[in-house]
KOLKOLGU-929138 format. One record per residue: residue in one letter; x, y, z of N, C-alpha, C in turn. Coordinates in steps of 0.1 Angstrom, whole numbers, plus 2048, in hexadecimal, padded with zeros to 3 digits. Example, Ala and Ser with C-alpha at 12.3 -4.5 7.8 and 13.67 -1.06 7.14 Angstrom:
<nodes>
a8847C784E87B7D384E8847DF84E
s8807EA8478897F584788180084F
</nodes>
This chain:
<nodes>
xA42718B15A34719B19A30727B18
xA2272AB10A20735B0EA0D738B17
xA0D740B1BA01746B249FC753B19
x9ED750B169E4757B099DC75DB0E
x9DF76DB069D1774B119C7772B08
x9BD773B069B176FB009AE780AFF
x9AE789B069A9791B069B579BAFD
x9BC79BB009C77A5AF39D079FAEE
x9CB791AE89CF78DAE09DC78AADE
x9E4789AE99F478AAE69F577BAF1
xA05779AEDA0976CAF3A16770AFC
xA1676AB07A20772B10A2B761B14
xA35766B14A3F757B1AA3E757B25
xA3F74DB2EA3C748B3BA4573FB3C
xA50743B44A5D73CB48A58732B52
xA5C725B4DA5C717B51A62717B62
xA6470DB68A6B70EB74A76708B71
xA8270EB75A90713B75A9171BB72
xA9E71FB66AA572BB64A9B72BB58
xAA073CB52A9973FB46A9D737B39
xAAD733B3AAB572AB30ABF724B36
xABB714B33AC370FB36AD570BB31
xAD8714B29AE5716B26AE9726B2A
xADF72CB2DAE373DB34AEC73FB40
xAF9744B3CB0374BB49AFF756B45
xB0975AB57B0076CB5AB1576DB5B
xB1577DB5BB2677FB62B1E784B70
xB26782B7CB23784B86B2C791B8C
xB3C792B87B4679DB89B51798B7E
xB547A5B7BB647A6B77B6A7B2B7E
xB7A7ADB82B807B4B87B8A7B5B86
xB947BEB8EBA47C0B86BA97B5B95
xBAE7AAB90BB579BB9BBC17A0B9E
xBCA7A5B92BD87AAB9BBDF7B1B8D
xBE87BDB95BEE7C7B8CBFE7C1B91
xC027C3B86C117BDB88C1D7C5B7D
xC2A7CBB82C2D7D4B7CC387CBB72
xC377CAB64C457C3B5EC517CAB5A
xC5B7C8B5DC687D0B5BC6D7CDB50
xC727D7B47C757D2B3BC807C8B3A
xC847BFB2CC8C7B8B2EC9A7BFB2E
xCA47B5B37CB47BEB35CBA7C1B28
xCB47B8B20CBB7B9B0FCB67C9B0B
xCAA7CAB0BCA27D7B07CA97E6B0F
xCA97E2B1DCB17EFB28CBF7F1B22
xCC77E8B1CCD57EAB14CD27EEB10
xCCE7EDB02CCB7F1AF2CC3802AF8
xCBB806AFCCB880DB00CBF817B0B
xCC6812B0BCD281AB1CCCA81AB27
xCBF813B2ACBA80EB39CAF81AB37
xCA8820B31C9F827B2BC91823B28
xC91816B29C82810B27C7D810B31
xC6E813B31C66810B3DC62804B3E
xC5A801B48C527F0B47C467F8B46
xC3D7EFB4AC317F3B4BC277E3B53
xC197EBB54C107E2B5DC077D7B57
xC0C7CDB5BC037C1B54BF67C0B5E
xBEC7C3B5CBDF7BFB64BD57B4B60
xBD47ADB6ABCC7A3B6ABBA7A5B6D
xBB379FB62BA57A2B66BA2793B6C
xB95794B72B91787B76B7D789B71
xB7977CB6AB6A785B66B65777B6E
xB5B779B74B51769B7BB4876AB72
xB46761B6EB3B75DB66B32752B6F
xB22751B73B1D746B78B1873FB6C
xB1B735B6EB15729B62B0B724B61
xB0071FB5BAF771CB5DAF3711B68
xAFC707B69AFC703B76B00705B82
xB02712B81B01719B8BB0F719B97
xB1E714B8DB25712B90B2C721B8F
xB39725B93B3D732B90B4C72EB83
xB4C734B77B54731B6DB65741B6E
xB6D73EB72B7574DB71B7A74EB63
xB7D754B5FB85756B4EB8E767B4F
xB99764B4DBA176FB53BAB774B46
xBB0782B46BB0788B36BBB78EB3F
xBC6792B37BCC79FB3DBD67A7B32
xBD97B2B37BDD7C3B2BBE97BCB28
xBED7C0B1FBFC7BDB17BFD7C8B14
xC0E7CAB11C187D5B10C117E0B06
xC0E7D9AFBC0C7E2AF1BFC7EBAF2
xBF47E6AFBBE77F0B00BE77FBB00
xBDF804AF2BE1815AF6BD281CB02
xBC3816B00BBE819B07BBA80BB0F
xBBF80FB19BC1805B24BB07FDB24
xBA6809B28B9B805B2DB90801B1E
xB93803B15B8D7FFB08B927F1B04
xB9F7F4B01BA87E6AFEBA07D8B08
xBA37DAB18B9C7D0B21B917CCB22
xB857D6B17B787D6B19B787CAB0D
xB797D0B02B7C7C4AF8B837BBAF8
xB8F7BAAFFB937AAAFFB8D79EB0B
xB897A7B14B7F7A0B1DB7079DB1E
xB677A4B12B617A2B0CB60796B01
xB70793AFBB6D78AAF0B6C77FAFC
xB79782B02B7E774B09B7276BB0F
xB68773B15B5876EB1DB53767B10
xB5176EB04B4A769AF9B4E75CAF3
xB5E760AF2B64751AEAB65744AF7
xB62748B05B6873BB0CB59736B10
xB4D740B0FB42738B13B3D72EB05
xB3E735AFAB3A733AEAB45720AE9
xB50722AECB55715AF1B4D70BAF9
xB4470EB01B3C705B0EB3170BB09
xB2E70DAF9B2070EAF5B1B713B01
xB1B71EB05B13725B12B0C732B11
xB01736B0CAFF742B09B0074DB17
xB0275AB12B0B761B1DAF876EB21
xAF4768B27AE5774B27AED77EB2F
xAEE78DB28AF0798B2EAE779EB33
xAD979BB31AD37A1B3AAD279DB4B
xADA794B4BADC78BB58AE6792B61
xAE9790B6FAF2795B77AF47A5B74
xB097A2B75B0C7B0B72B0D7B3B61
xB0A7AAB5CB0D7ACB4CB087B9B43
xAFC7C0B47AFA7CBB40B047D8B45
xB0D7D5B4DB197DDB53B227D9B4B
xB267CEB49B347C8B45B317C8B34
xB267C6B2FB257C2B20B227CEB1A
xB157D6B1AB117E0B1AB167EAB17
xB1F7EFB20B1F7FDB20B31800B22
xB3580AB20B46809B22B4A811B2F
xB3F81BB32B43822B3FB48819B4C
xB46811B4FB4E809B5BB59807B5B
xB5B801B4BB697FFB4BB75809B4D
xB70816B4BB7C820B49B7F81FB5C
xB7781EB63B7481CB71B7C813B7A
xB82803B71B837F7B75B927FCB80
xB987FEB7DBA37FDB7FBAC80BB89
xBA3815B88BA381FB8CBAB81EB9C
</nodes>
């Protein structure tokens, strides 16, 4: 539905009653759900003389609200080989929102909720985990 100004000549959209789009999710939060420390394997500490570190597997958690207004979680987490922790998480939890809504044909409106935080921009993330 479009509303016409007569007088400057331009055409303006005029959102219907409900949502702006009816396949539009918003993210509502992502957060770090749980850090968990993994010890290396015993085979690796032999061969190595007990010299290997482990390291921290972190769990994100992103809410996504759906268009019906249900809440959707989709959860990503760091693997061993991650050199910039907060870059690496930004893009794999960026695709992961992309490829699991693009599955449920869902478009993801960033200008919705917290999304111009999470999609946008990288500063938060260096933040996430802090």
């Amino acid at each position: 539905q479009h509303k016409i100004n007569r007088m400057m000549n331009t055409i303006k959209d005029v959102p219907t009653s409900g949502s702006c789009s009816p396949t539009a999710a918003a993210i509502r939060e992502i957060r770090v759900s749980r850090v968990e420390f993994q010890k290396p394997t015993l085979k690796k500490r032999k061969n190595a003389g007990g010299d290997v570190a482990g390291w921290y597997k972190v769990s994100y958690s992103t809410f996504i609200t759906m268009p019906n207004g249900r809440p959707k979680e989709i959860k990503t987490h760091t693997t061993k080989d991650m050199q910039n922790h907060s870059a690496d998480m930004m893009k794999k939890t960026r695709g992961a929102i992309d490829s699991q809504l693009e599955e449920l044909d869902v478009h993801l409106d960033v200008r919705l909720g917290a999304g111009p935080l999470y999609m946008e921009t990288d500063v938060f993330w260096k933040y996430l985990w802090v």
